[in-house]
C-alpha positions in Angstrom: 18.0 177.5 -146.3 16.4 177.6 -150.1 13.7 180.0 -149.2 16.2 181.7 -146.9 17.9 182.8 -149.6 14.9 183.7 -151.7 13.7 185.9 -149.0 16.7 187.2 -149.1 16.6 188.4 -152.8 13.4 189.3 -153.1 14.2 192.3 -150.1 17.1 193.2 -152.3 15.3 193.2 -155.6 11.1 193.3 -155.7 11.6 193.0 -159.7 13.5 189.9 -159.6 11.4 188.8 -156.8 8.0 188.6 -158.7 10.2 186.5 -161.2 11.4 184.2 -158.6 8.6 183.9 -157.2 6.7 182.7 -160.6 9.0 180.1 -161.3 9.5 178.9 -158.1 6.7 177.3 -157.6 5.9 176.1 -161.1 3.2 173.8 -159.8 1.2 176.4 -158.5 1.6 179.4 -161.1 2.4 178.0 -164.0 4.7 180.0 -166.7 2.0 181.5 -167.7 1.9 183.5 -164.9 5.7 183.9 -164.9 5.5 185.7 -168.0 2.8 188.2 -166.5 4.5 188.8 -163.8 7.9 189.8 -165.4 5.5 192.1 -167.7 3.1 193.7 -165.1 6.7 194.3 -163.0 8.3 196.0 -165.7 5.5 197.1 -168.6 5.2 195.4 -172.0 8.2 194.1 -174.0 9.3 195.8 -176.5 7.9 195.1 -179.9 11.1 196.3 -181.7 12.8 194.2 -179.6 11.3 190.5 -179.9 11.0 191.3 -184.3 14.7 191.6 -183.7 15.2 188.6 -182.6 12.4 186.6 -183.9 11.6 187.8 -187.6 14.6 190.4 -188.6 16.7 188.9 -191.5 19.9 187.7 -190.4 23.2 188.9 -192.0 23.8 186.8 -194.6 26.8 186.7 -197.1 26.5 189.0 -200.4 27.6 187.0 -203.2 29.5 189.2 -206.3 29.1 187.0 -209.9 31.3 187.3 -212.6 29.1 187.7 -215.7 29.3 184.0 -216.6 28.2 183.5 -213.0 31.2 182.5 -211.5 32.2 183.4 -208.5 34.9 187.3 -207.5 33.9 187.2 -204.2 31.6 187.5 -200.7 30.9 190.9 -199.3 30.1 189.9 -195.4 31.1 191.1 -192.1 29.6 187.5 -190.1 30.3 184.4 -192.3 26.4 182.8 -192.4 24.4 180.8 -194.9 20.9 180.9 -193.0 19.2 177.6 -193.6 15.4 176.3 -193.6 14.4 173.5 -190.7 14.0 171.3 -193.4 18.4 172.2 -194.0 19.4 170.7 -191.0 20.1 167.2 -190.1 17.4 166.3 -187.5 20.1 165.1 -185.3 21.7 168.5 -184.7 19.2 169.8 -183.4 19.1 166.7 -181.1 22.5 167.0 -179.9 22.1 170.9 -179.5 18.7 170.5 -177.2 20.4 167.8 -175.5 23.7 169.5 -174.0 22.3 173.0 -173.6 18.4 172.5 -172.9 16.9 169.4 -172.3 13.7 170.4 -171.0 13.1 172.9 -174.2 10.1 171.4 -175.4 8.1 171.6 -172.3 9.1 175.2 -170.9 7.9 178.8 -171.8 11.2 180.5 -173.1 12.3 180.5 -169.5 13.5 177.2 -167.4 11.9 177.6 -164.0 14.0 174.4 -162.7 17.1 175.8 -164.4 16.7 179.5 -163.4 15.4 178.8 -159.5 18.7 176.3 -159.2 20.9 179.2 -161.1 19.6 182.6 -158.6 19.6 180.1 -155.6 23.5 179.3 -156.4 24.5 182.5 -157.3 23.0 184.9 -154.7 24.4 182.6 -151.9 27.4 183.0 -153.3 27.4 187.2 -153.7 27.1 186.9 -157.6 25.0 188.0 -160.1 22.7 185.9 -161.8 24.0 183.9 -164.5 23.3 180.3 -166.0 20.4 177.8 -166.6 19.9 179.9 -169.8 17.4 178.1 -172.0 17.8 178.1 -175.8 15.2 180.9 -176.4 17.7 182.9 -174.1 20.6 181.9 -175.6 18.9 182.9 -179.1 18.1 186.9 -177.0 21.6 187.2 -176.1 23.1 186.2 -179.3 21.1 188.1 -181.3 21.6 191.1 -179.0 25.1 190.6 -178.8 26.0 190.6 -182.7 24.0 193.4 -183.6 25.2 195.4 -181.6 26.7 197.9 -183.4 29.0 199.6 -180.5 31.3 198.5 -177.7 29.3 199.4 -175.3 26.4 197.7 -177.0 27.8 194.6 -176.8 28.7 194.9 -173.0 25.6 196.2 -172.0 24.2 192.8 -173.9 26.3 190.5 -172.1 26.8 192.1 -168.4 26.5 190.3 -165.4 23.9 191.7 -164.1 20.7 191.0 -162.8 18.9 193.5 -164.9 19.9 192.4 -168.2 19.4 188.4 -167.3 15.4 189.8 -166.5 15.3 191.7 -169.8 16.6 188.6 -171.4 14.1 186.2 -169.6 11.5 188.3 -170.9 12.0 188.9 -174.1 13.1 185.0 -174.3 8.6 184.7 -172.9 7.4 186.8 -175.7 9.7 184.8 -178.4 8.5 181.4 -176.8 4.9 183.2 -177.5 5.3 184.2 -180.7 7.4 181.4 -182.3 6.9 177.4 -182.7 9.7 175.8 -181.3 10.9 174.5 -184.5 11.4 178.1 -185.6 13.3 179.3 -182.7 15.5 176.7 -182.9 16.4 177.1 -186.5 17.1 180.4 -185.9 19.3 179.4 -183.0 21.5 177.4 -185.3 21.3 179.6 -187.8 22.2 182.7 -185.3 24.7 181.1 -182.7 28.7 181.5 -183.2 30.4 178.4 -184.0 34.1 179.5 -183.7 36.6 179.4 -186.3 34.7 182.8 -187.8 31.8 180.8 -188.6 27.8 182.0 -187.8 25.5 179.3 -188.3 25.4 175.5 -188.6 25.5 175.7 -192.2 28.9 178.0 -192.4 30.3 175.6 -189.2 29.3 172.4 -191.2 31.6 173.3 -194.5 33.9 175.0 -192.5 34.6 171.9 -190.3 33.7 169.2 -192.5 33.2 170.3 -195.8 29.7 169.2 -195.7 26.3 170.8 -196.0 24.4 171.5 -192.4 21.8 168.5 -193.7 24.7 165.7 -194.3 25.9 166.0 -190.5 26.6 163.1 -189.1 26.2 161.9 -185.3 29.1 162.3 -184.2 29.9 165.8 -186.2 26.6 167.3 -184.9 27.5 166.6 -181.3 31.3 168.1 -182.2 29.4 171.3 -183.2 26.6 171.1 -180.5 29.6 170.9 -177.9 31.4 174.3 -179.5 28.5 177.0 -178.5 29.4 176.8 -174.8 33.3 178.0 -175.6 34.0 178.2 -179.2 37.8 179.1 -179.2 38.8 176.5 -176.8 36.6 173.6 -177.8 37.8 174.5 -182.0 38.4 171.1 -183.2 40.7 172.0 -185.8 42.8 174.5 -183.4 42.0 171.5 -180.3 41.5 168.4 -181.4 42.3 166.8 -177.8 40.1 169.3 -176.2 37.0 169.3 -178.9 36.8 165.4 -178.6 36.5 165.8 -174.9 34.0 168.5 -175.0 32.3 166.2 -178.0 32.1 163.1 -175.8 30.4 165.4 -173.2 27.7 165.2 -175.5 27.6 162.3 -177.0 27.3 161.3 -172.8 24.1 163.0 -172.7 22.6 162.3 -175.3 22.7 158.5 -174.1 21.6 159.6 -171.0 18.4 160.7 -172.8 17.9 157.7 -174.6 18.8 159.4 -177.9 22.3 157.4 -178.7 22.3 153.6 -177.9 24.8 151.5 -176.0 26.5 150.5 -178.7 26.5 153.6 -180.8 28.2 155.4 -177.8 30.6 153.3 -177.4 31.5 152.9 -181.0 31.6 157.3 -181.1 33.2 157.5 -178.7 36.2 155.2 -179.9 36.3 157.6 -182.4 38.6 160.8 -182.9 37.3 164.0 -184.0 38.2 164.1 -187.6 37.7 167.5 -189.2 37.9 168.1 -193.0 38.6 172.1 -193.1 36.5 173.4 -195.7 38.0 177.5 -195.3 36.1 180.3 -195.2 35.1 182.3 -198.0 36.8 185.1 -200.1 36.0 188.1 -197.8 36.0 191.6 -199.7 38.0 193.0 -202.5 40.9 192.4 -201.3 40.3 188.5 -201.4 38.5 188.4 -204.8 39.1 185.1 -206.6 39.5 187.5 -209.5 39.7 191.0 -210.5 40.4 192.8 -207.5 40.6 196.5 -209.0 36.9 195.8 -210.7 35.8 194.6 -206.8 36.9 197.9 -205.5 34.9 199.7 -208.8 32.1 198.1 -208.3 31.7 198.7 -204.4 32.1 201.7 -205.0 29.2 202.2 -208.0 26.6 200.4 -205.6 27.3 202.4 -202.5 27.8 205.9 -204.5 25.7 205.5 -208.2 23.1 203.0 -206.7 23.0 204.3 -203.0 23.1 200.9 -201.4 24.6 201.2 -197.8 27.6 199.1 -196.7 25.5 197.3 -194.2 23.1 196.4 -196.8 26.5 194.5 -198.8 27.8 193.0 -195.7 24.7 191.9 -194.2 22.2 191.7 -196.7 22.5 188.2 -198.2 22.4 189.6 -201.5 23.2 188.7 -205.1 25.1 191.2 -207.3 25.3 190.2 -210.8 28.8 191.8 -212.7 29.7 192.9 -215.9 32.9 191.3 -215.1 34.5 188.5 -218.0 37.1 186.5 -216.5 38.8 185.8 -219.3 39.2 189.3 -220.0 40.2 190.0 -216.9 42.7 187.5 -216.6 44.5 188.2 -219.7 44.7 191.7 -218.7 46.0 190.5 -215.1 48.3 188.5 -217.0 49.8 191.0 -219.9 50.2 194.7 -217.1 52.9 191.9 -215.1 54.0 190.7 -218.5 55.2 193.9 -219.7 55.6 196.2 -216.1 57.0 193.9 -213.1 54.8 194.1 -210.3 58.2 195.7 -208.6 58.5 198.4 -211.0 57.8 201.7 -209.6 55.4 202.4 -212.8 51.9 201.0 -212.6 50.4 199.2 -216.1 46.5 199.8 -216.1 44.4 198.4 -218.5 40.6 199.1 -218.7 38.0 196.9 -221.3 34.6 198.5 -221.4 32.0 197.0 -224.4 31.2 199.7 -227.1 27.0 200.2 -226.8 26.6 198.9 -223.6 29.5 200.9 -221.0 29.4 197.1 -219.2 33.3 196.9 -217.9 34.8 193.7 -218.5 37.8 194.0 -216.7 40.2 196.4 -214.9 43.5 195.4 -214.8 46.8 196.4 -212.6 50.3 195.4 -212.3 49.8 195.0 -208.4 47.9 193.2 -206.4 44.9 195.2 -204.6 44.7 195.8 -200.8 47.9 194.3 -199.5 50.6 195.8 -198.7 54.5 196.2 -199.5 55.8 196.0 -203.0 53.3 195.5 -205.9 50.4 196.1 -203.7 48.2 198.9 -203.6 44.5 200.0 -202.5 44.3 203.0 -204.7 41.7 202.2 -207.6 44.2 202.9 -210.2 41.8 202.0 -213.1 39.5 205.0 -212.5 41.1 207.7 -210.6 42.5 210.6 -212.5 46.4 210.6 -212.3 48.2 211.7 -215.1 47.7 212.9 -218.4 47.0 210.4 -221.3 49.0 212.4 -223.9 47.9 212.5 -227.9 44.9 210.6 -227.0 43.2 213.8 -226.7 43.4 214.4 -230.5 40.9 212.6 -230.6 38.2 214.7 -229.1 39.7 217.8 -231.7 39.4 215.8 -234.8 35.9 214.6 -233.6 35.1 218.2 -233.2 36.5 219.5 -236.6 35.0 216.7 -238.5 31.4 217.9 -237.2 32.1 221.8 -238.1 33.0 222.0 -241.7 36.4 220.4 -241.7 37.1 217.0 -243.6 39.7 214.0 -242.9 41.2 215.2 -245.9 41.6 218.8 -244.5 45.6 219.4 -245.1 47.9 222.0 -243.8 51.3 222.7 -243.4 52.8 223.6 -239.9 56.3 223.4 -239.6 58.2 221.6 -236.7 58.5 223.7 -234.0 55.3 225.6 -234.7 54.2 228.8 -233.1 50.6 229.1 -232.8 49.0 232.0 -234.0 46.1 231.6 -231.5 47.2 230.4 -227.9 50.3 231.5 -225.7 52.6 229.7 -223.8 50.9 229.6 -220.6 47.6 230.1 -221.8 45.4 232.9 -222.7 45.9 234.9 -226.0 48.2 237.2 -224.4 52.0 236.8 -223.5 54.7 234.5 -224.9 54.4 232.4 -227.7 52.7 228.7 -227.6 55.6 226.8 -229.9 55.5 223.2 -229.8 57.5 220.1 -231.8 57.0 216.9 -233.0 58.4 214.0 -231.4 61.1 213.7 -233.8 62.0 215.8 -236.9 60.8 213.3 -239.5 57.2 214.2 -239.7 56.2 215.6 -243.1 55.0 219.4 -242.6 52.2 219.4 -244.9 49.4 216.3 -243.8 45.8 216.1 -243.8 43.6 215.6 -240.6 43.7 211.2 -241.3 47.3 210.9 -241.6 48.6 213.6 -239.1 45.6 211.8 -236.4 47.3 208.5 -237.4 51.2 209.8 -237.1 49.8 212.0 -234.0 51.4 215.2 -235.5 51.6 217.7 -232.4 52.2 220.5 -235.3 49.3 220.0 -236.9 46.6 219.9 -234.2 47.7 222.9 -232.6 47.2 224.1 -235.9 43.7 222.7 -236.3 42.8 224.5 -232.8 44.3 227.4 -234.4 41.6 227.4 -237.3 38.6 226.5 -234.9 39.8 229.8 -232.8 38.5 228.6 -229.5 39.6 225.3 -227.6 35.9 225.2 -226.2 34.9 222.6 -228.8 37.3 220.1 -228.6 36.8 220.7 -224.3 32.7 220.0 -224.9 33.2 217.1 -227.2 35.7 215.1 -224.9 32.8 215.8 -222.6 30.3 214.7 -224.9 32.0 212.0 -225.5 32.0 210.5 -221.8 35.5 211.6 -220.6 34.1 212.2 -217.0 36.8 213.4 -215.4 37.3 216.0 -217.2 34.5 217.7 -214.8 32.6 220.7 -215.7 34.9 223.1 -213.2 37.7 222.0 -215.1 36.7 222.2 -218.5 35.8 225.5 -217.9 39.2 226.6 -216.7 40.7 224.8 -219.3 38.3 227.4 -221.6 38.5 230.3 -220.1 42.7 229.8 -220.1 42.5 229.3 -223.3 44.5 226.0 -223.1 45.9 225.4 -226.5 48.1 222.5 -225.0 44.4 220.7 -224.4 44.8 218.7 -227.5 48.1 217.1 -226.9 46.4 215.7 -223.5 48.3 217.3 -220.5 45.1 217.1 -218.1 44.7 214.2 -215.5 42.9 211.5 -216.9 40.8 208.7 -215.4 42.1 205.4 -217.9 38.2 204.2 -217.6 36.7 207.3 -218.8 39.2 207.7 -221.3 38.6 204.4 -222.8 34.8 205.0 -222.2 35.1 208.2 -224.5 37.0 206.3 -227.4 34.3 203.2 -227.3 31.3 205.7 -228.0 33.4 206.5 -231.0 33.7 202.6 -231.7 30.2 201.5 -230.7 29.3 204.1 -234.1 28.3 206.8 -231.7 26.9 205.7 -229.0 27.6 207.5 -225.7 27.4 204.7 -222.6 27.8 205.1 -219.0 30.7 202.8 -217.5 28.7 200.2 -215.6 30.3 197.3 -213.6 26.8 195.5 -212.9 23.8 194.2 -214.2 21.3 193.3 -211.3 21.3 192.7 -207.2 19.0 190.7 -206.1 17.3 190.5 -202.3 17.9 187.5 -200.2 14.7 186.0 -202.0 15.8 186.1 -205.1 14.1 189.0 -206.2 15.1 192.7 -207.7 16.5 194.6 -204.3 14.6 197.9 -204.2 15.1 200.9 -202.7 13.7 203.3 -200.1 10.9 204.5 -202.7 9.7 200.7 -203.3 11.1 200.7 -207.0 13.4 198.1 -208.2 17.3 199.4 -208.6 18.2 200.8 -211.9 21.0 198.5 -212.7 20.0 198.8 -216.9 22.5 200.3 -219.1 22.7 204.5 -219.4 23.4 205.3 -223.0 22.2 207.8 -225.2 22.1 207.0 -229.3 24.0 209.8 -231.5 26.3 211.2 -229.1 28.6 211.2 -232.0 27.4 211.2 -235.3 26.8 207.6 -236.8 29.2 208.7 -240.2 31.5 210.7 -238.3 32.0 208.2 -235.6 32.5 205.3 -238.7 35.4 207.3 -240.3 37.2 208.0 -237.4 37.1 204.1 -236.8 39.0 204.1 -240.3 41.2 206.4 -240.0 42.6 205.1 -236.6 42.7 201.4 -238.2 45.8 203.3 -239.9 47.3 203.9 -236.2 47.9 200.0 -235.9 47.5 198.2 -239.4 49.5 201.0 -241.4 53.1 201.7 -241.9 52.9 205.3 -240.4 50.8 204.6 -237.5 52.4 205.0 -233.9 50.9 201.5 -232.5 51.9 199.0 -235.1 53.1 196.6 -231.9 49.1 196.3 -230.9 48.6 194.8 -234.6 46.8 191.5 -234.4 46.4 189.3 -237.5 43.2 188.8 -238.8 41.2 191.5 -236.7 39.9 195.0 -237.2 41.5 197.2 -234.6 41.6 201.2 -234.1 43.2 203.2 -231.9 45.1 206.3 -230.6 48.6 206.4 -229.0 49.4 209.6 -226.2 52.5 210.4 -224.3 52.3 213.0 -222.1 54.9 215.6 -221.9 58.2 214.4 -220.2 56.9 211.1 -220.9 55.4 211.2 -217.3 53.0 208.5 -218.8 52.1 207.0 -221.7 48.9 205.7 -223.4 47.3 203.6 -225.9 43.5 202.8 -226.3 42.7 200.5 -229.2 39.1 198.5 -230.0 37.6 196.1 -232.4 33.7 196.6 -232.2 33.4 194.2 -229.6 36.3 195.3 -227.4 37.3 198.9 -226.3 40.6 198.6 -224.1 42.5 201.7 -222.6 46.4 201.4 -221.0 48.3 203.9 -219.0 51.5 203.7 -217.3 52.8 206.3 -215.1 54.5 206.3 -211.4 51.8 207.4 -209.0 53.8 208.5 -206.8 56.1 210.9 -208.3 56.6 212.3 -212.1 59.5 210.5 -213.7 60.0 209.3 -217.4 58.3 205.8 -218.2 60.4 205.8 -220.8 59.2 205.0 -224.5 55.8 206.6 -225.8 52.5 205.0 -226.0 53.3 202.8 -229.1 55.9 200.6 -227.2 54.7 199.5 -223.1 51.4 200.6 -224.2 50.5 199.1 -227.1 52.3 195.9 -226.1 50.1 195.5 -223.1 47.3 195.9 -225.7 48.2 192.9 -227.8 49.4 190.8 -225.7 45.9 191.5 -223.4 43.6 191.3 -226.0 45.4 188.4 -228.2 44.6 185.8 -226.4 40.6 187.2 -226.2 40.4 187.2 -230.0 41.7 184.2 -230.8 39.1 182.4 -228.9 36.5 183.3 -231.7 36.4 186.0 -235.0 35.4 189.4 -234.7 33.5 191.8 -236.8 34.8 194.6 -239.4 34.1 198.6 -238.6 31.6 199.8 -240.6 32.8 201.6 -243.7 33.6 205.7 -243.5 31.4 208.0 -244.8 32.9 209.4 -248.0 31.7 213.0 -247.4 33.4 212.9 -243.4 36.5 211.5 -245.7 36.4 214.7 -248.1 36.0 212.2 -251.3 34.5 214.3 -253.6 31.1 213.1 -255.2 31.7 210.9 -257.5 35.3 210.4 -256.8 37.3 207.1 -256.5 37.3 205.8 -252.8 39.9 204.1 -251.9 41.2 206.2 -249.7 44.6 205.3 -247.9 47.1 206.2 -245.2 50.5 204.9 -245.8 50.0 201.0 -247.3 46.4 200.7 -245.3 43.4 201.3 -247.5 40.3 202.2 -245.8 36.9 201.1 -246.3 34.3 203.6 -247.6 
């Protein structure tokens, strides 16, 4: 009846036949002569196809470190930690060959026994071929089946059809051909799907047990050699009752083998599956262990500034070494809830870049990132542009006076309200008059540039623009600077409109390129580009490279003299008056026993307020504002912003001292030659 039924098949299908017909009669042809057959049949395999499965890297996990080397989080889309041979407890691969292949050290890639008994079964009974599937072709389909990257992919790797079990045959001949059986069996345990989310032995061993792939034990190894066949139901965590049966299954033939004794199966299996869940790892941003905002950045700057695809991060195996300080970043986690509730409609960002270098060291939110409901968001709040950051663009005016003839000690009087005798009301030169007020009446009308930066005197820097005629300086320097998103487009409108509010900060501002702008001021001039990481290294350890062969430029981007050394030291200390004086508007960021500078904003309406302060080891930028809608925050940037400051940075300094800004230059001051220096603001003296 057996040949019968082979007759039968090989009139239906002559393909299949000269494959039936090879390993029916092992004794006479050989595999050998299997494998030619399939080939002469159907042509030569493809090459593309058998490196897939025998020597393309597996997706591994990307692993994002902190800068101390700690660990934010895994960037995969398959949970594996491929392993060597030498990785695996020998007796997993014992209990694997055992249930699923016995005879895989003496076959080709293809089980003639197996595969005769399998087409025999199921074309007497109408189906399709299916079963007897060795290993090497359990290693094809996998591997076909999880890199597929569409639906139809994957059903076109796992139909019940006669073609694809020939393609799969053959392709499982030219593995058997080109790989030791060690090596296709380590990449079968490093490929196969365990359940429970887990790819691999190694990733099914912790997640199981806890354990590393080489401390299996006996009767662990034949728990996980008993899940390949049905993962979900055999899950020994999810089905105890059911994995032990399926485990004892094993544990059966293994005996039957001769590789478990007597006594050793009947003490195993007396014994319950005990797992010892080990979890899965942090998956994406918005699992990070820590900084969750910073994740999100720094995806981001690989994919866009480095060009590195998102399969590349998910599959790639790869190490991506962060600018990221934990400490930092906790305390600034800790300090935006402190001061905003996570269920306030106002969001509390915080931003930390390091004057010199542009290496962020934290970007904090009062939410949590990529949940949902309240106090979650996915929006990168840190780095988009949302609002305007206030007075903290007087900045970028007095950095531009103090390089074109004008002095700290430049004074004028401009009365409160003050028309300007330059810009209009809605910009241009033309039209009704640009008058604007201080934020209370008690601002003296007559200041120099030190004191009215320090009291942030709307008056008089509408004034100042009024004397430099143009708003196109102040515009270039906040570019020069490093205020980003003020882009080109927009600085030019702001230009040709002849903007005179530009100063008082009305413009939507990113909070990272703000504070990126004020730490090349506090690094003593030096302009940096806001990087989140240092290096990414390939699976191997070594530099990842890109498409031209060249390492990735993960260095830091900063260019010396941006600002002027002395100009960019006296504006350090003249903004020490904004916290340590009696006239500043941040006296609530003070912190005893440290330098620190800064600049409050408030934008108009008090749709958001600002503060960015720095010692020279520290620049750190807050905003609050609703994203959603433009309401009143309430308060200016002295009070919610300067308290997230301290309260942020307090707990960084006091884990070691910090240095002094270097003296101001007494010509950027206006001291005459020759003259006494000090020179004060309010009760602060500053150091030239």
């Amino acid at each position: 009846m057996r040949w019968v039924v082979v007759g039968k098949l090989l009139g239906a299908v002559v393909v299949a036949g000269v494959l039936v017909a090879a390993v029916a009669g092992p004794w006479l042809v050989g595999l050998d002569l299997a494998g030619r057959a399939a080939a002469d049949s159907q042509g030569a395999v493809s090459t593309t196809a058998v490196d897939e499965v025998t020597t393309a890297p597996l997706p591994g996990i990307t692993s994002v470190l902190a800068a101390d080397g700690s660990l934010v989080t895994d960037f995969y889309d398959q949970y594996r930690v491929p392993v060597t041979a030498g990785q695996v407890a020998p007796v997993m691969g014992t209990a694997l060959v055992d249930i699923e292949d016995s005879r895989f050290y003496s076959h080709g890639g293809v089980d003639p026994i197996g595969t005769l008994r399998a087409l025999v079964t199921d074309v007497s009974s109408g189906g399709a071929a299916q079963g007897g599937s060795t290993i090497t072709q359990q290693l094809v389909k996998q591997t076909l089946v999880q890199r597929a990257t569409s639906t139809q992919g994957q059903q076109e790797a796992t139909a019940d059809t006669l073609a694809r079990k020939l393609t799969e045959a053959r392709l499982a001949l030219a593995v058997d051909a080109r790989l030791s059986k060690t090596e296709i069996l380590t990449r079968y345990l490093n490929t196969v799907y365990f359940g429970h989310g887990a790819y691999g032995v190694q990733a099914a061993a912790r997640t199981y047990f806890s354990v590393d792939a080489s401390a299996l034990t006996p009767l662990q190894a034949a728990t996980l050699a008993g899940l390949v066949q049905n993962p979900s139901a055999d899950d020994p965590i999810a089905h105890p009752d059911v994995a032990q049966a399926r485990r004892d299954v094993v544990l059966h033939r293994m005996h039957d083998l001769g590789d478990l004794s007597d006594a050793d199966l009947a003490a195993d299996l007396a014994t319950p599956v005990a797992t010892v869940p080990g979890g899965t790892p942090p998956q994406g941003c918005a699992q990070a262990l820590v900084g969750g905002f910073f994740c999100s950045y720094l995806r981001g700057y690989l994919t866009g500034t480095l060009g590195l695809t998102d399969q590349q991060l998910d599959e790639g195996g790869l190490v991506v070494r962060t600018t990221l300080d934990p400490t930092v970043q906790r305390s600034g986690d800790a300090a935006t809830a402190g001061v905003v509730s996570p269920d306030s409609e106002l969001a509390a960002v915080y931003d930390v870049v390091q004057p010199g270098t542009g290496h962020v060291l934290g970007l904090s939110v009062n939410r949590t990132y990529g949940c949902t409901g309240t106090g979650c968001t996915s929006v990168d709040l840190p780095t988009v542009a949302a609002r305007g950051s206030g007075s903290t663009y007087k900045l970028f005016t007095a950095a531009y006076a103090l390089q074109h003839g004008y002095t700290a000690s430049f004074t004028q009087t401009t009365s409160s309200p003050y028309t300007s005798t330059v810009y209009k009301k809605n910009g241009g030169t033309r039209g009704a008059p640009y008058t604007i007020s201080n934020a209370s009446p008690n601002y003296p009308e007559t200041l120099d540039l030190a004191d009215a930066l320090v009291m942030s005197s709307n008056t008089y820097f509408v004034g100042l623009e009024d004397h430099l005629g143009s708003v196109e300086g102040p515009v270039r320097e906040a570019q020069q600077l490093g205020l980003a998103s003020l882009t080109d487009d927009d600085a030019q409108q702001i230009i040709d409109g002849e903007e005179g509010s530009f100063t008082l900060g009305p413009d939507a501002t990113s909070p990272l390129d703000l504070t990126d702008a004020y730490a090349t001021v506090f690094s003593g001039g030096t302009r940096c580009d806001p990087t989140p990481v240092t290096a990414v290294l390939a699976a191997d350890g070594s530099p990842l490279t890109g498409p031209d062969g060249s390492a990735l430029d993960t260095g830091d981007h900063c260019t010396a003299g941006a600002l002027p050394a002395p100009v960019a030291h006296t504006l350090a200390q003249v903004m020490r008056g904004d916290v340590e004086s009696d006239i500043g508007t941040a006296s609530r960021a003070r912190i005893a026993g440290h330098d620190i500078a800064g600049k409050t904003g408030t934008a108009q309406g008090n749709i958001s307020v600002a503060f960015v302060g720095s010692t020279p080891e520290y620049t750190a930028g807050v905003m609050v504002f609703n994203p959603d809608r433009n309401v009143s925050v309430g308060g200016y940037g002295g009070d919610k912003g300067a308290r997230i400051w301290h309260d942020a940075m307090a707990p960084v300094l006091a884990a070691g001292p910090t240095a002094d800004f270097p003296a101001a230059d007494r010509q950027v001051l206006g001291v005459p030659d020759g003259g006494d220096c000090p020179f004060t603001e309010g009760n602060l003296v500053l150091v030239c």
